[in-house]
N, C-alpha and C positions, 0 to 999 in steps of 0.2 A: 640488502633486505630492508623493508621501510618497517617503520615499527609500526606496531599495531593496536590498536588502543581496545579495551572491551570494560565496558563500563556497568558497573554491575550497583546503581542507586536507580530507582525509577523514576522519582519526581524532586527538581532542586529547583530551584530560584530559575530564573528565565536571567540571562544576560541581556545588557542593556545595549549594546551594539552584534553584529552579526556579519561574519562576512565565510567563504569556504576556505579558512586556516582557523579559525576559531568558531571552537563547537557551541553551538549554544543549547539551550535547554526547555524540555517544553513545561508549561507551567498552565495547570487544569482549571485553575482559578480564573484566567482571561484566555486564553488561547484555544483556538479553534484547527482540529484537523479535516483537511480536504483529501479524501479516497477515491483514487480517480483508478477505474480500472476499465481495460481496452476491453477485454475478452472476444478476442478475434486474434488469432486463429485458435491459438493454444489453450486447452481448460484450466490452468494452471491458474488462471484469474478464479478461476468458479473456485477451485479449495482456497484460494486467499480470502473470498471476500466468507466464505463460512468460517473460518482460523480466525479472520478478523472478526466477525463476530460474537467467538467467544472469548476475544481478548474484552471485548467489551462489556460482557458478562459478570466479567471476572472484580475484584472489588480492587483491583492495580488500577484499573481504569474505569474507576465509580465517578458520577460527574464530568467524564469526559463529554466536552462540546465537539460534536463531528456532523460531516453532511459526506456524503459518498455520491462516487458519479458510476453511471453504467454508460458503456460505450464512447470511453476516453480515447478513443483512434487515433493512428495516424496515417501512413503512406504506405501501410501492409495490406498484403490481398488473403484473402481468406472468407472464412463465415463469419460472421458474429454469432455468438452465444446467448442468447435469451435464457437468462437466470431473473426473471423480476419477481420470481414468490423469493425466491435465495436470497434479495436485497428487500424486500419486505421485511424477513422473519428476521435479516440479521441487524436492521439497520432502520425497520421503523417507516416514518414518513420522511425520515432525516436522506431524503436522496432524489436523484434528478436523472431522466434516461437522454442521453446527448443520442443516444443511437437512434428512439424516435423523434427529438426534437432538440437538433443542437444550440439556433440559437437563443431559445428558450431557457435550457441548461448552462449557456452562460450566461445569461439573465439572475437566475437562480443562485446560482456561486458568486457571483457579484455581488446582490445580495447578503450573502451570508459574510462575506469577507470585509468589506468597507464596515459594519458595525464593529467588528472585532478591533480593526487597525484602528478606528477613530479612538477607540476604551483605551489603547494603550497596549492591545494584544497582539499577540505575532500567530500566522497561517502557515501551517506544517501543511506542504502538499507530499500527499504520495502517491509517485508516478507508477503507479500498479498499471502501466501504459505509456503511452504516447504524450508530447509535450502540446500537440497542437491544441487542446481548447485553454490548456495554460496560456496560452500566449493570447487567447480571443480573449478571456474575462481578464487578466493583468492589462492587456488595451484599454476594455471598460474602465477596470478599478483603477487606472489611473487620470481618468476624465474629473475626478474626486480627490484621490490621495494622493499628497508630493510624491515624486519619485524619488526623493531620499528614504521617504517612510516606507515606501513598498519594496527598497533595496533593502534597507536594516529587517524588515517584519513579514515577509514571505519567505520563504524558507524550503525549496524546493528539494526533495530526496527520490533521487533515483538511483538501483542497483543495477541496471543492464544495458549493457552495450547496445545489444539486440534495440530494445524499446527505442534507445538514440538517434540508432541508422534506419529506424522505421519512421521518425518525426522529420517532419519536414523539417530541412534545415536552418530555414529561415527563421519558423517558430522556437526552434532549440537555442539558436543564437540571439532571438530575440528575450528567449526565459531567462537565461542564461544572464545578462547584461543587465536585467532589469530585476531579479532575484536575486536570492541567496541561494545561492546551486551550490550541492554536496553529492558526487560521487562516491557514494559507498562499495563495498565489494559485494560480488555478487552471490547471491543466496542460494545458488544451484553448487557453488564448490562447497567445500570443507573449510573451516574457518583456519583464515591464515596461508590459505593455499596462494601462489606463484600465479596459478592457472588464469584466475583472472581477478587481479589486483588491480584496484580501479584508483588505492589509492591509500592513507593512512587508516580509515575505518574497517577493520575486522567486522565479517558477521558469519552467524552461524550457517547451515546447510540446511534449510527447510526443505527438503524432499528424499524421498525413499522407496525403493522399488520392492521393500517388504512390505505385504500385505498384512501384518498386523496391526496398522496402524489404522485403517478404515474398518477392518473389523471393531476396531478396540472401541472408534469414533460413533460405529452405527449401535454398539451396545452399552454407551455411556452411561453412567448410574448418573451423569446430569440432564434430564431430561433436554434443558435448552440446546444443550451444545450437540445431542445426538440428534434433535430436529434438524440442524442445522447442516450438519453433516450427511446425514440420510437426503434433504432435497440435495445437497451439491453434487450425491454421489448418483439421483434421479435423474439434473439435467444434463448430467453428459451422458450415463446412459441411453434418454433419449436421443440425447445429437450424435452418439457413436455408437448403437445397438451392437454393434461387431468390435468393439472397445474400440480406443482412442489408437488408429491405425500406424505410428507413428515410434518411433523405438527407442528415439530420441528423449524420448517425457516416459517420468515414472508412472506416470498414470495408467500409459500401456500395460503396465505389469501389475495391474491394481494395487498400486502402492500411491503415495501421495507425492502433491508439491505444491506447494503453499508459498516460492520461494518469495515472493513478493512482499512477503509479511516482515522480513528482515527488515525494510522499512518502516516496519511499523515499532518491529523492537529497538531500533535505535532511535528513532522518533519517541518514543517512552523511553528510553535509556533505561530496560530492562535488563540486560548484563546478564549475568551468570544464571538469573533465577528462569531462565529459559531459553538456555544456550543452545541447547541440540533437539531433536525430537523428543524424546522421552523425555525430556522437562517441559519442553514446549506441552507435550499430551497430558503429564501429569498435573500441571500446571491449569492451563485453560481446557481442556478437552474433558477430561474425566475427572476434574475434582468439583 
């Protein structure tokens, strides 16, 4: 049984080296997070990037520097999802659609990354996706930055298998080699489960096939987080009138899954204060 770690301070000093056996730590004052979500096939991106939204809300993550991508793809077949009022309302001007213009969107993320690394700051990516346009803007951002500095200060977090075997290989091996890759466990089990242990990071279960939780979401006494939650719960209505066809995702059951967001808690090293869903909901959703 490998141990498991759950870390329950939110924001500590950043370490000064990085590699995947030693955790490091994000730090708000210089560090930039990059939100990369495929949303193709599955809608389980569409309640992350609103979850994520009202972590951003929330005063855990007041001053937090981010930029989010829509249509982070890789070697999956399916639809894509058009959520872009969802990435508006949760996320601002702070975002880039790779789905209508990818190399544009690594343009954009290249951008935003070489000022952070030049400060002295380190790039949390979460792969709420696929690794393929990771591996087009890390090509860029290293036309610029040593590839020592881009190995110690990018910091790549992905929780699924799934997302891995969807990335072209060559770009996963090339993220891989040229980041700081951390496999965390995956967000769809129970925290601490066997099932699918990816590795020493424990994370919690973002998803649930009880429907009180999108109730609880679309009657929030905080207005922003119930905006946000009402458009995510709009465009998959739209894209599945007949619900989300599928028996596999809680979503079928009008329940939620957010599970991608596990990245995002361990990327804030939020621990205990929003371990399962009713903390998670208590927490950012309705308070």
């Amino acid at each position: 049984m490998k141990l498991k770690i759950l870390f329950v301070t939110i924001f500590v000093v950043s370490c000064t080296s990085a590699n995947a056996t030693e955790r490091p730590y994000f730090n708000k004052n210089k560090d930039l997070l990059i939100a990369q979500f495929d949303s193709k096939p599955d809608p389980d991106d569409i309640h992350a990037q609103a979850a994520l939204g009202c972590m951003l809300l929330h005063n855990d993550l007041k001053d937090v520097n981010y930029y989010a991508v829509a249509g982070a793809v890789g070697i999956q077949k399916g639809k894509f999802i058009n959520s872009n009022k969802l990435f508006n309302l949760a996320f601002g001007n702070n975002w880039t659609n790779a789905h209508e213009n990818w190399a544009q969107s690594v343009q954009n993320i290249t951008n935003k990354v070489i000022p952070i690394l030049k400060n002295g700051g380190k790039v949390w990516v979460q792969e709420a996706g696929q690794s393929n346009i990771t591996a087009n803007w890390i090509q860029e951002v290293l036309k610029t930055i040593p590839e020592t500095s881009v190995k110690a200060n990018i910091i790549v977090v992905q929780h699924s298998n799934w997302n891995e075997k969807h990335t072209e290989p060559t770009d996963l091996e090339y993220v891989k080699n040229k980041t700081t890759y951390f496999a965390i466990d995956d967000g769809n089990v129970a925290y601490g489960s066997e099932k699918k242990d990816r590795g020493p990071y424990a994370t919690p279960q973002y998803r649930s096939r009880d429907k009180k939780w999108m109730i609880l979401a679309k009657t929030s006494p905080n207005k922003k987080a119930k905006k946000l939650w009402k458009e995510a719960y709009k465009v998959i209505d739209n894209m599945f009138p007949n619900k989300f066809p599928h028996e596999w995702s809680d979503i079928h059951y009008d329940g939620v899954d957010y599970s991608d967001c596990v990245e995002n808690w361990w990327i804030f090293n939020v621990g205990n204060l929003a371990a399962d869903n009713t903390k998670f909901w208590n927490r950012y959703v309705l308070n």
